[in-house]
C-alpha positions as CSV (number, residue, x, y, z in Angstrom):
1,X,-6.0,15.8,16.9
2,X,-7.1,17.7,13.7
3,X,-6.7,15.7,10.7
4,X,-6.7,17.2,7.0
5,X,-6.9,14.4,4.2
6,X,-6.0,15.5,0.7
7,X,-6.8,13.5,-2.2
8,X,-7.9,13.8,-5.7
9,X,-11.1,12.1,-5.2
10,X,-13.7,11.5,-2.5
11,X,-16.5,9.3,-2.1
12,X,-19.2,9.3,-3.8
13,X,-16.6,9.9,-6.7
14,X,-14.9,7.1,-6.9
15,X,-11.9,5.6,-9.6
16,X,-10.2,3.2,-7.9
17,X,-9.0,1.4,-4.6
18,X,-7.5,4.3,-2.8
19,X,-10.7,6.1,-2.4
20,X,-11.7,3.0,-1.0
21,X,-9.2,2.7,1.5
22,X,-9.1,7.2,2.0
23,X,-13.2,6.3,3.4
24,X,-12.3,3.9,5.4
25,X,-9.4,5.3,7.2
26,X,-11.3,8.9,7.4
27,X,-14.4,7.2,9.2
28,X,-12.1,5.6,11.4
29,X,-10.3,8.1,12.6
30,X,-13.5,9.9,13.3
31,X,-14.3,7.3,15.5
32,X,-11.7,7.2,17.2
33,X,-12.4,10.6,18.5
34,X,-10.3,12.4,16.2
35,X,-11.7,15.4,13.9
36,X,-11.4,15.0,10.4
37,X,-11.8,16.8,6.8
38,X,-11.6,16.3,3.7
39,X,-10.0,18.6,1.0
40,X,-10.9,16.8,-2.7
41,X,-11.2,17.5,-6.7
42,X,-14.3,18.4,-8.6
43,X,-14.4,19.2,-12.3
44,X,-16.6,22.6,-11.3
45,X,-15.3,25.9,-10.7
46,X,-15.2,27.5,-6.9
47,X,-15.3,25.6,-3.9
48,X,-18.2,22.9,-2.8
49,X,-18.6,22.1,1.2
50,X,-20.8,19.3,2.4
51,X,-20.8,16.6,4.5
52,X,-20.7,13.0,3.3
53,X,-21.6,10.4,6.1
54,X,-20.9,12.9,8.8
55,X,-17.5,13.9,7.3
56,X,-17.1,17.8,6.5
57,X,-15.8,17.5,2.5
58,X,-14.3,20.3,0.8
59,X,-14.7,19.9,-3.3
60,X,-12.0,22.4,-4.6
61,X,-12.2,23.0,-9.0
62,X,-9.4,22.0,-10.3
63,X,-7.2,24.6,-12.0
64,X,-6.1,22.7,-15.1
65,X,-6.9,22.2,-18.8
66,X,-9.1,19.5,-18.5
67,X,-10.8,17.1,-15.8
68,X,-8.6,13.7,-15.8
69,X,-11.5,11.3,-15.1
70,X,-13.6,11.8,-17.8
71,X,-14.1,9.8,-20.6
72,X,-13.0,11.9,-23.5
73,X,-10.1,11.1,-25.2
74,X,-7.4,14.1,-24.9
75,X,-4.5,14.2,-27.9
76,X,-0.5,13.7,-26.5
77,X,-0.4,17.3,-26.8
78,X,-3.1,17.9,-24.5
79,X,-2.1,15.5,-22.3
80,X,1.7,16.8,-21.9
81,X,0.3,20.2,-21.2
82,X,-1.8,19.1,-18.2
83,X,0.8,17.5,-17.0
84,X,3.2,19.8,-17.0
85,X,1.3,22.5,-15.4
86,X,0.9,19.2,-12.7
87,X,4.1,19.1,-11.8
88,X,3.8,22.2,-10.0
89,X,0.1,23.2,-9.6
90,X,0.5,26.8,-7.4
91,X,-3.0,27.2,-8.2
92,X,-4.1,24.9,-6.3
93,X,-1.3,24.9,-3.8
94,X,-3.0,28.5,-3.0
95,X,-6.0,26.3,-2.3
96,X,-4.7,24.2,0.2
97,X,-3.2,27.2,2.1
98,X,-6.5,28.8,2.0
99,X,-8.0,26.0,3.8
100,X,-5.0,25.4,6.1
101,X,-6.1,29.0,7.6
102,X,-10.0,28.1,7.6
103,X,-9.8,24.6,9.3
104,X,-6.1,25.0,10.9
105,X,-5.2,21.3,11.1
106,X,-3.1,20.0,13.5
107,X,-1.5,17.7,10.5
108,X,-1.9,16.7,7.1
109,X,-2.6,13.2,5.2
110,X,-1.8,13.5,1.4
111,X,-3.1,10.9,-0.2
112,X,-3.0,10.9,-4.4
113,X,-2.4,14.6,-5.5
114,X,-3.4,13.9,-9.2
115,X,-4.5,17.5,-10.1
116,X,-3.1,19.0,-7.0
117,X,0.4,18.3,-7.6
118,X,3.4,18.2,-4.9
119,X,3.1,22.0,-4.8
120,X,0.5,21.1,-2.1
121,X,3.4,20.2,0.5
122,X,5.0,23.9,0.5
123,X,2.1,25.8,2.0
124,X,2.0,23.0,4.6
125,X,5.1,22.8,5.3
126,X,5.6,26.6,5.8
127,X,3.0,26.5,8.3
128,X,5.0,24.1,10.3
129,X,2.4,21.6,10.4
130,X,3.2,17.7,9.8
131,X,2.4,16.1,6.1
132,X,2.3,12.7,5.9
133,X,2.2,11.5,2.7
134,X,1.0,7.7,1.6
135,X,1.5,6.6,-1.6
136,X,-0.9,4.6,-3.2
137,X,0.6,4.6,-6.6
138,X,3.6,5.7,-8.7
139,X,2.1,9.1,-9.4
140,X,4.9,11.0,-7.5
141,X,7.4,9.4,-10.3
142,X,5.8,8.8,-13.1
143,X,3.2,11.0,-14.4
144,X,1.6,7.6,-15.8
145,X,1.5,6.6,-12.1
146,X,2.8,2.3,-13.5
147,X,6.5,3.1,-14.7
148,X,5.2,1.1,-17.8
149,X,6.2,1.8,-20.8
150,X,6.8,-0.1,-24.5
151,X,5.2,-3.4,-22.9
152,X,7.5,-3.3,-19.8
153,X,8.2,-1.9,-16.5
154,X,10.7,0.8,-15.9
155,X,13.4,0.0,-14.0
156,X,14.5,3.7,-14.4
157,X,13.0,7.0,-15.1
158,X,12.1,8.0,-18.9
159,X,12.8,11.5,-20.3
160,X,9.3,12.3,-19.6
161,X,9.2,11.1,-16.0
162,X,12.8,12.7,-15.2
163,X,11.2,16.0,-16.9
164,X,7.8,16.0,-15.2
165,X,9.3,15.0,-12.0
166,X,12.5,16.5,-11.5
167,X,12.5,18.0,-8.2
168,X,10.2,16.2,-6.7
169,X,12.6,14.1,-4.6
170,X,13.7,17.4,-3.2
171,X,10.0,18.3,-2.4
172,X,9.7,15.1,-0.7
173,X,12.2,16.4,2.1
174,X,9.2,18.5,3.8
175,X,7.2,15.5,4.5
176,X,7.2,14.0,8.3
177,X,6.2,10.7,7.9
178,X,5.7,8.7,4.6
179,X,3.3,5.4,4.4
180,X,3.4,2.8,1.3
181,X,0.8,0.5,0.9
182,X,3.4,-2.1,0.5
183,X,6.8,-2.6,1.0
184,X,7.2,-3.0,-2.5
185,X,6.0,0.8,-3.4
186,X,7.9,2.2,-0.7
187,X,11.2,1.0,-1.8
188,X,10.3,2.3,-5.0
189,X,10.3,5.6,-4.3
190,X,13.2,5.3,-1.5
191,X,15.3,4.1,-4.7
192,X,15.1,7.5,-6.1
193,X,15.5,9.2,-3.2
194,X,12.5,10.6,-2.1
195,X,11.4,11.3,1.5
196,X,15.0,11.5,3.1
197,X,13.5,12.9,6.0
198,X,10.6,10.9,6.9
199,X,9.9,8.0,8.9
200,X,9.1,5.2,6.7
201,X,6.2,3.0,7.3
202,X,3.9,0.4,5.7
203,X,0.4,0.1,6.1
204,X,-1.8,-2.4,3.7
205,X,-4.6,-1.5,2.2
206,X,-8.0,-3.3,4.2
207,X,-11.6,-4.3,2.3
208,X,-14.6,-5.2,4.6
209,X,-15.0,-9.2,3.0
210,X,-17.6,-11.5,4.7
211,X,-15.9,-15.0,5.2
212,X,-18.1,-17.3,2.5
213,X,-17.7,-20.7,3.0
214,X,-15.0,-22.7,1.9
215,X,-15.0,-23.9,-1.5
216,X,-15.8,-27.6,-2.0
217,X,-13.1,-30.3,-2.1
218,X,-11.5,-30.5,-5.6
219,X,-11.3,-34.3,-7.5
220,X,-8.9,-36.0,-9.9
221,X,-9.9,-34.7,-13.1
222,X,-12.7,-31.8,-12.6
223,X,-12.7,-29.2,-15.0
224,X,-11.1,-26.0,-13.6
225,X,-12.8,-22.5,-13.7
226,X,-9.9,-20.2,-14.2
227,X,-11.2,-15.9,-13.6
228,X,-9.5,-12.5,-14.3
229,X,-11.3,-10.0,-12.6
230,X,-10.0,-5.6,-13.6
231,X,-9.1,-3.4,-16.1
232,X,-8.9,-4.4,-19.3
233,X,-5.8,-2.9,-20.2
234,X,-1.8,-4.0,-21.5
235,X,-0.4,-3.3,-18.4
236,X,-2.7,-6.5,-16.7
237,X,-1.2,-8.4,-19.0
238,X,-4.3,-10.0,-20.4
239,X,-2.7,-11.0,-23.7
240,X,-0.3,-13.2,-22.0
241,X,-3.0,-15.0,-20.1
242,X,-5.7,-15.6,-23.3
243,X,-2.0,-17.3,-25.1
244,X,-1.3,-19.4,-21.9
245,X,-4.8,-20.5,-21.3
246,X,-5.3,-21.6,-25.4
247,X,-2.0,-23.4,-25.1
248,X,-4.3,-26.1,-22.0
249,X,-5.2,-29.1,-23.2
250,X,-7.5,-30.3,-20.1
251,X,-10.8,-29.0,-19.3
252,X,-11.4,-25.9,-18.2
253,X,-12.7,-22.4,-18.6
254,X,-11.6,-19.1,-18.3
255,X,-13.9,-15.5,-17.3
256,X,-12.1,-12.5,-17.9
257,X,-14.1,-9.8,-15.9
258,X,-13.7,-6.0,-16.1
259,X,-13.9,-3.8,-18.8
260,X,-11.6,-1.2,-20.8
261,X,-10.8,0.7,-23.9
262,X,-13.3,-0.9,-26.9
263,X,-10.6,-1.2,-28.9
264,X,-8.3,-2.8,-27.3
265,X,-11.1,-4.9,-25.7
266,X,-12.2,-6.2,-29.3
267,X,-8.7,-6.6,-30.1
268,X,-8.6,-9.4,-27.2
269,X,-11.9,-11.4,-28.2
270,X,-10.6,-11.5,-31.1
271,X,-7.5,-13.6,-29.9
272,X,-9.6,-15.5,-27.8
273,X,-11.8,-16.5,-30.5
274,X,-11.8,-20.4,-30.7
275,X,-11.3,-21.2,-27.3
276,X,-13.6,-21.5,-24.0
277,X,-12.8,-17.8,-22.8
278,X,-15.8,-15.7,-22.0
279,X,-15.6,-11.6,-21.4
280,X,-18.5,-10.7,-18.5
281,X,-17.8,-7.0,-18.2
282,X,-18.5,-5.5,-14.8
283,X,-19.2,-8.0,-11.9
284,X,-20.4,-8.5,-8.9
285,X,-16.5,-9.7,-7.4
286,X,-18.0,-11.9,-4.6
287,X,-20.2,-13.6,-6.7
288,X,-17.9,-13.7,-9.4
289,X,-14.9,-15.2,-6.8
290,X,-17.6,-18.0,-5.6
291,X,-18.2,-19.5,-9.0
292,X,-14.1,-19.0,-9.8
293,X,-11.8,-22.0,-8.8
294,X,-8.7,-19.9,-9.3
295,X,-7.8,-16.4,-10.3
296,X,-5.3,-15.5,-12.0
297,X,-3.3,-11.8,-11.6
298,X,-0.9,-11.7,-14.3
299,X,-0.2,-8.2,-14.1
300,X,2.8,-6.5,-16.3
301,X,3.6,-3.7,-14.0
302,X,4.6,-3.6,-10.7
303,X,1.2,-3.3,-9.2
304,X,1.3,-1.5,-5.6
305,X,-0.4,-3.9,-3.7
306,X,-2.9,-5.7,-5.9
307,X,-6.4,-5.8,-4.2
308,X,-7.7,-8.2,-6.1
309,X,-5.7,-10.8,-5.0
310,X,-6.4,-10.0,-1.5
311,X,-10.0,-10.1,-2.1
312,X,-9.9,-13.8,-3.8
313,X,-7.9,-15.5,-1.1
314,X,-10.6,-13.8,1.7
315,X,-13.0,-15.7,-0.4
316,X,-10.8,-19.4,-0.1
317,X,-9.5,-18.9,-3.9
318,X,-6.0,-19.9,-4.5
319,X,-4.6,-17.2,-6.7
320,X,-2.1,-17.5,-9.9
321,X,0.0,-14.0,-9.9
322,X,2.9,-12.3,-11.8
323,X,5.9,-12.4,-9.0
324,X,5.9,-8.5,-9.5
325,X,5.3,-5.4,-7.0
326,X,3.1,-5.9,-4.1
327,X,1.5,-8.8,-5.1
328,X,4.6,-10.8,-3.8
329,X,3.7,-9.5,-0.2
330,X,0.0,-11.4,-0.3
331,X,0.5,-14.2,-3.1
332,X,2.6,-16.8,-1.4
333,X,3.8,-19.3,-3.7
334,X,3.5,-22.7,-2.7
335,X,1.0,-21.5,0.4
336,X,-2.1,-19.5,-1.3
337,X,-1.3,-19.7,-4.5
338,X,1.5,-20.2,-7.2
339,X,4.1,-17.9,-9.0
340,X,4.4,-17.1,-12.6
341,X,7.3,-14.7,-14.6
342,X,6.5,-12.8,-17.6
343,X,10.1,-13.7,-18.2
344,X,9.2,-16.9,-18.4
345,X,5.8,-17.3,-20.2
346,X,4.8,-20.4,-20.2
347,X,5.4,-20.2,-16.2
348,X,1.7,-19.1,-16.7
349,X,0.3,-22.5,-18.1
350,X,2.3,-24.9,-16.4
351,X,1.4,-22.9,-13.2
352,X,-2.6,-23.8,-13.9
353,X,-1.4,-27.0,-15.3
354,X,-0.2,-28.1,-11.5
355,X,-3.0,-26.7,-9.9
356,X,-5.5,-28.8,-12.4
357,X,-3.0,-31.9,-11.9
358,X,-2.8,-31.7,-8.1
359,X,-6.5,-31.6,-6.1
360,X,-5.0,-32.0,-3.0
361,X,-2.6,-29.6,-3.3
362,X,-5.2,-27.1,-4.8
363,X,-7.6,-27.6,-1.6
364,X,-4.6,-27.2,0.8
365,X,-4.1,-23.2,-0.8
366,X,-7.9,-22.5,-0.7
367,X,-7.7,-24.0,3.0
368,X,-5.1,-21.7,3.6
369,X,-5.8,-18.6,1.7
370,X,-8.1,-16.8,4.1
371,X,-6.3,-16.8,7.1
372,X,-3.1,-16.3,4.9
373,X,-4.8,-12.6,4.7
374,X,-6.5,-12.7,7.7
375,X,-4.2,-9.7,9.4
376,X,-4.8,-7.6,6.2
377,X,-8.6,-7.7,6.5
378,X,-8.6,-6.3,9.7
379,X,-10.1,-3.1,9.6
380,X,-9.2,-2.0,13.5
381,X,-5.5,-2.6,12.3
382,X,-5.4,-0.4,9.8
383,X,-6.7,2.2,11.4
384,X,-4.4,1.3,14.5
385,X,-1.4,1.9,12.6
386,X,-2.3,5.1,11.1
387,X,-3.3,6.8,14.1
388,X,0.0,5.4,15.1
389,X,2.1,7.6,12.3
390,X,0.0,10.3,12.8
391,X,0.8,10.9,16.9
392,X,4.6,10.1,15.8
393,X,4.3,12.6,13.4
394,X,3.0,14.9,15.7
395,X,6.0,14.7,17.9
396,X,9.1,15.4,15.5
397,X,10.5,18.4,15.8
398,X,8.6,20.7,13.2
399,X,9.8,20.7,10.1
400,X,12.9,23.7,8.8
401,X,11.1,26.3,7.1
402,X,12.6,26.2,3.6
403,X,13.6,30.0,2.4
């Protein structure tokens, strides 16, 4: 089959983990024998062709006020008129039919539509061909893409998002097939009605992580290397951890890796200041993971799948995380790791307080933690199950053209 992949990005532009994931599926789909291209963003006008690693990659210029991914800081007023003309982008919806009649797919994977906007699925879907849409993130509800807002998560839509997004759960009826990276996205979006029509499936997320070896048998008393490894940002709930880990009163250290807006960045060494907390910026994560004891996710918002996590139990570290999102589908308290509530925030301390006081419970996690992601880190798998939903989606009746 003929497979069309929409996203915002494509490697070698890359933001975040569902580029990632959008390479490794493409490639594997290619060799499986299927034919593949890729229809992305660039901040140029016109359209770019080229091939990246053997994959033919169309770079379309977005048709909006201003390129997302850049650095600049844009006003509220800026900001609300980009994403308004996002809620419905025809622009670029005239885009993807252009390329629907140049490449004539034989279905269609949307992946993030940042900049293209759900206006994307009508040309598709009057041209009777399959969309299958996997959501990475919260985009498709919330134009903030984390449904976090005033220091918590949404448990409904604000103005804003009801505004921005209001008949986008109608939209959603012309996809096929739908795919969330978790369970715990998926029902998100099924709670507010989208994609009555389509099969619902989920696929996780895979990384390519060489097995290290297992990290050496904890003692009564050893001083515990506690790491954060992302964004610096409120949403990762950083504040929370620097308060719990001053509150310890045992030895120990804590690496907060990543790095974020300067401000707010300053704003946390300053309430670290006094305590054995050191900022590293951007890491290496392997190396980082192999000199960690523990990592800690503690993560505000209802993270889709949470990566990380995944990468430090392939790597034998036990993992500390928020009992939020997807992270509950990996992070398995009392197997791998151990639970903490932002209700509750000194869950947070006394959750490194029993991994300090308890070696033997500590090694049985990071004895456990790899193969407790074993499944997930197979890469054949992942690509298995999304040819899978493809060929399904092949051979549903094709969709009502809408009038």
């Amino acid at each position: 089959m003929k497979i069309l992949y929409i996203n915002s990005l494509y490697s070698p532009l890359i933001e975040g983990g569902a580029e990632i994931s959008l390479k490794l599926i493409v490639e594997g789909m290619k060799s499986l024998g299927h034919e593949v291209v890729v229809l992305s963003l660039m901040p140029e006008k016109g359209m770019k062709k080229e091939l990246v690693d053997g994959v033919t990659v169309y770079r379309a210029g977005l048709q909006n006020g201003y390129w997302p991914y850049s650095k600049a800081k844009k006003n509220k007023l800026s900001r609300l008129a980009w994403h308004y003309k996002d809620q419905s982008n025809n622009a670029m919806a005239q885009v993807v039919e252009e390329i629907l009649l140049t490449e004539k797919p034989d279905i269609v994977s949307c992946h993030n539509l940042a900049g293209w906007s759900a206006a994307v699925w009508n040309p598709i879907h009057q041209a009777g061909i399959p969309i299958v849409q996997v959501l990475h993130d919260l985009y498709l509800l919330c134009p903030n893409s984390n449904m976090f807002k005033n220091e918590q998560t949404c448990q409904t839509q604000c103005l804003s998002c009801k505004l921005l997004r209001s008949n986008h759960a109608d939209k959603s009826s012309q996809v096929s097939a739908v795919v969330g990276i978790s369970n715990s996205i998926l029902q998100r979006f099924i709670e507010f009605g989208y994609f009555a029509s389509a099969s619902k499936n989920i696929i996780y997320n895979t990384r390519t992580i060489s097995n290290p070896a297992p990290k050496s048998a904890r003692r009564a008393g050893q001083s515990m290397r506690f790491g954060y490894l992302g964004t610096l940002s409120k949403v990762k709930g950083l504040e929370w951890l620097i308060e719990q880990f001053k509150k310890l009163d045992f030895e120990a250290s804590l690496s907060i890796a990543g790095k974020g807006d300067k401000v707010y960045e300053n704003q946390l060494k300053e309430l670290a200041e006094g305590s054995n907390i050191e900022f590293v910026g951007y890491v290496n994560s392997t190396e980082f993971l192999a000199e960690m004891d523990v990592l800690i996710v503690p993560s505000l918002w209802e993270e889709p799948l949470g990566m990380v996590a995944i990468e430090a139990l392939a790597n034998h570290v036990p993992v500390i995380a928020n009992k939020r999102g997807g992270l509950q589908e990996t992070v398995k308290d009392e197997i791998n790791g151990l639970y903490c509530y932002d209700s509750e925030p000194d869950s947070l301390s006394a959750a490194m307080r029993q991994l300090y006081e308890n070696p033997e419970q500590y090694n049985q996690f990071s004895q456990a933690a790899r193969e407790s992601v074993a499944s997930i880190l197979d890469a054949d798998r992942m690509i298995g199950e999304y040819e899978a939903v493809l060929k399904e989606a092949l051979t549903k009746p094709k969709p009502e053209i809408s009038k």
